[in-house]
MILO-843665 format. One record per residue (C-alpha): residue number from 1; residue in three letters; x, y negated, z negated. Coordinates in steps of 0.02 Angstrom, whole numbers. Layout:
N
pos:NUM; code:ALA; xx:X; yy:Y; zz:Z $
...
// end
This chain:
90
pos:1; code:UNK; xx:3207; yy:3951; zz:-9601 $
pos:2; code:UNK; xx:3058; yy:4039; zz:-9616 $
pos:3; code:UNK; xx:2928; yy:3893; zz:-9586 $
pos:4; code:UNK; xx:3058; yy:3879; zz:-9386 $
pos:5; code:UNK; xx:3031; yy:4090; zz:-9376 $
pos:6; code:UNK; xx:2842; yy:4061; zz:-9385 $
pos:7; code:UNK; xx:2859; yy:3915; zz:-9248 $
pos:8; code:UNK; xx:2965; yy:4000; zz:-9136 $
pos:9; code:UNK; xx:2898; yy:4182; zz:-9115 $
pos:10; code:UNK; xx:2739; yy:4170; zz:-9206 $
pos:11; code:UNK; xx:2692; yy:4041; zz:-9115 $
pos:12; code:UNK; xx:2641; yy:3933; zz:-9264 $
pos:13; code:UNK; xx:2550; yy:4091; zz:-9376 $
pos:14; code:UNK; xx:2583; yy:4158; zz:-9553 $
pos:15; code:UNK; xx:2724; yy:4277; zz:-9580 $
pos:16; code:UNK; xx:2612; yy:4330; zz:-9732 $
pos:17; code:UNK; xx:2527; yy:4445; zz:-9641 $
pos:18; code:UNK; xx:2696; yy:4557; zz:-9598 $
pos:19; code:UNK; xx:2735; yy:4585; zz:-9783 $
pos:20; code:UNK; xx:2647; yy:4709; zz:-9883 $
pos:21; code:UNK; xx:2736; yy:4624; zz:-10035 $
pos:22; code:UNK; xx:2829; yy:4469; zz:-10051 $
pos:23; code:UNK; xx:2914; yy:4390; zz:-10221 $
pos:24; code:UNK; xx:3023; yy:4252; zz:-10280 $
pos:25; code:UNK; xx:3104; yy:4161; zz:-10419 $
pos:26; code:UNK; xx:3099; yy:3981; zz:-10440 $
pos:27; code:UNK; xx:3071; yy:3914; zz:-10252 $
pos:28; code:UNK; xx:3072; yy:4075; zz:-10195 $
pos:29; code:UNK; xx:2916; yy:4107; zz:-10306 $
pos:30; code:UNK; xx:2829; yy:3961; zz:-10223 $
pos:31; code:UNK; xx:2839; yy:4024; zz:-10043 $
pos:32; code:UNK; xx:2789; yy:4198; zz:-10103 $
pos:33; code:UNK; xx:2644; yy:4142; zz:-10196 $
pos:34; code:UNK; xx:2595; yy:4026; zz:-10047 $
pos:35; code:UNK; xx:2618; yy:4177; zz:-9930 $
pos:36; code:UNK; xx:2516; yy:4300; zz:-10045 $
pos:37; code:UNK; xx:2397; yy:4151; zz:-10017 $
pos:38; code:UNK; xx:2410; yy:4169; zz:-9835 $
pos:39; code:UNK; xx:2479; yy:4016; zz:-9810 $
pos:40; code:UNK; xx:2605; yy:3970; zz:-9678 $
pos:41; code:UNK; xx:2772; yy:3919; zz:-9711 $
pos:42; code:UNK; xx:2765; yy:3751; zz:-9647 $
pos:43; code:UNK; xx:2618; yy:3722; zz:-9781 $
pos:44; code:UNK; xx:2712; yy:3784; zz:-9927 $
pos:45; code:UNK; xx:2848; yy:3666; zz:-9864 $
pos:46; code:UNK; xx:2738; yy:3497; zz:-9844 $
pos:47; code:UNK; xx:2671; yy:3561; zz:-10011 $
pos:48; code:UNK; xx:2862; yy:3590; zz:-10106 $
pos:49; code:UNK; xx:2902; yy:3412; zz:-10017 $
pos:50; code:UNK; xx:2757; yy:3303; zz:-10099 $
pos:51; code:UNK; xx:2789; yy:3395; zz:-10277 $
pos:52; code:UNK; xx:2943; yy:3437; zz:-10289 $
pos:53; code:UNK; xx:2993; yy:3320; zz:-10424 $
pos:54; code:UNK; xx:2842; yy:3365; zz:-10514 $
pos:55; code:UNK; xx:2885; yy:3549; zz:-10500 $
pos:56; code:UNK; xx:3049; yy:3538; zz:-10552 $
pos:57; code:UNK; xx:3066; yy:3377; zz:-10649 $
pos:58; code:UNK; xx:3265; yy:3322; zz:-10694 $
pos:59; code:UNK; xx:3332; yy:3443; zz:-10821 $
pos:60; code:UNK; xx:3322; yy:3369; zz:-10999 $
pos:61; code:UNK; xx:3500; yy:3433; zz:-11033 $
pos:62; code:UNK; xx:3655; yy:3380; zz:-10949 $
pos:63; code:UNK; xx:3726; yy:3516; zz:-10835 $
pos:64; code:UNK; xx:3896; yy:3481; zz:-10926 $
pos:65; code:UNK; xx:3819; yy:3532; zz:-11087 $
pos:66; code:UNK; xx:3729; yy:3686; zz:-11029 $
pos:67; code:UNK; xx:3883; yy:3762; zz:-10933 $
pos:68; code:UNK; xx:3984; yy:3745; zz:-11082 $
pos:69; code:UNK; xx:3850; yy:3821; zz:-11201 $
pos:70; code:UNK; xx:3855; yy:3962; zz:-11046 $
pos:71; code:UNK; xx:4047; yy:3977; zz:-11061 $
pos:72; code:UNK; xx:4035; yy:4016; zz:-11251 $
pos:73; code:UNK; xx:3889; yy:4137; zz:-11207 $
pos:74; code:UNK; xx:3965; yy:4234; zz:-11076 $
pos:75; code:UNK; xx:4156; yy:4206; zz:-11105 $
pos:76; code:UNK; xx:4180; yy:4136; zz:-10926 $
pos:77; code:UNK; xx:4099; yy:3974; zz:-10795 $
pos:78; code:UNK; xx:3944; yy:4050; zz:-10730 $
pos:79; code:UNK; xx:3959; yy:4087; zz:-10532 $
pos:80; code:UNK; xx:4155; yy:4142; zz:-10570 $
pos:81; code:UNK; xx:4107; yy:4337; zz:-10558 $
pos:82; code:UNK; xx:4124; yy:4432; zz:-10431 $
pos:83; code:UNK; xx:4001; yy:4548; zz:-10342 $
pos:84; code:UNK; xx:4011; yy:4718; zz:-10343 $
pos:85; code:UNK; xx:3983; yy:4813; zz:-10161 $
pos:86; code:UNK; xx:3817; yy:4849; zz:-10107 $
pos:87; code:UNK; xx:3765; yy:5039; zz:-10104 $
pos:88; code:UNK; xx:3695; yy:5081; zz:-9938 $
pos:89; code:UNK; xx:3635; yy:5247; zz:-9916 $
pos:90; code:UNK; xx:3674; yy:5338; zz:-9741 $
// end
């Protein structure tokens, strides 16, 4: 989404340079640290595309396993909360 924002009214230019701070987890930490980089969004994507699998190689535990061992943990399936209202001030 944000490599087709910098096509269509950046005309092809870094977003980077319209955040004073950016930051991610997982993927998200990739684009930031690309941005913080100065690189455009289409890069980080070409980049995320050729290494992907590298990056984030197949989990070494089955997913079966690890939302059980989260069910014990927590006492419910992970994703089954909900969210609370957002607090916007006026």
């Amino acid at each position: 989404m944000l490599a087709e924002c910098e096509r269509r009214f950046l005309k092809g230019g870094s977003a980077a340079s319209y955040f004073d701070m950016v930051a991610g987890t997982s993927t998200g930490g990739i684009i930031a640290l690309g941005m913080a980089a100065g690189m455009r969004a289409e890069e980080v994507l070409e980049i995320y595309m050729r290494h992907g699998s590298e990056i984030f190689p197949q989990p070494w535990t089955p997913p079966t396993r690890f939302g059980r061992a989260m069910c014990r943990f927590r006492g419910y399936p992970a994703g089954h909360s909900d969210l609370k209202p957002a607090s916007i001030p006026e």
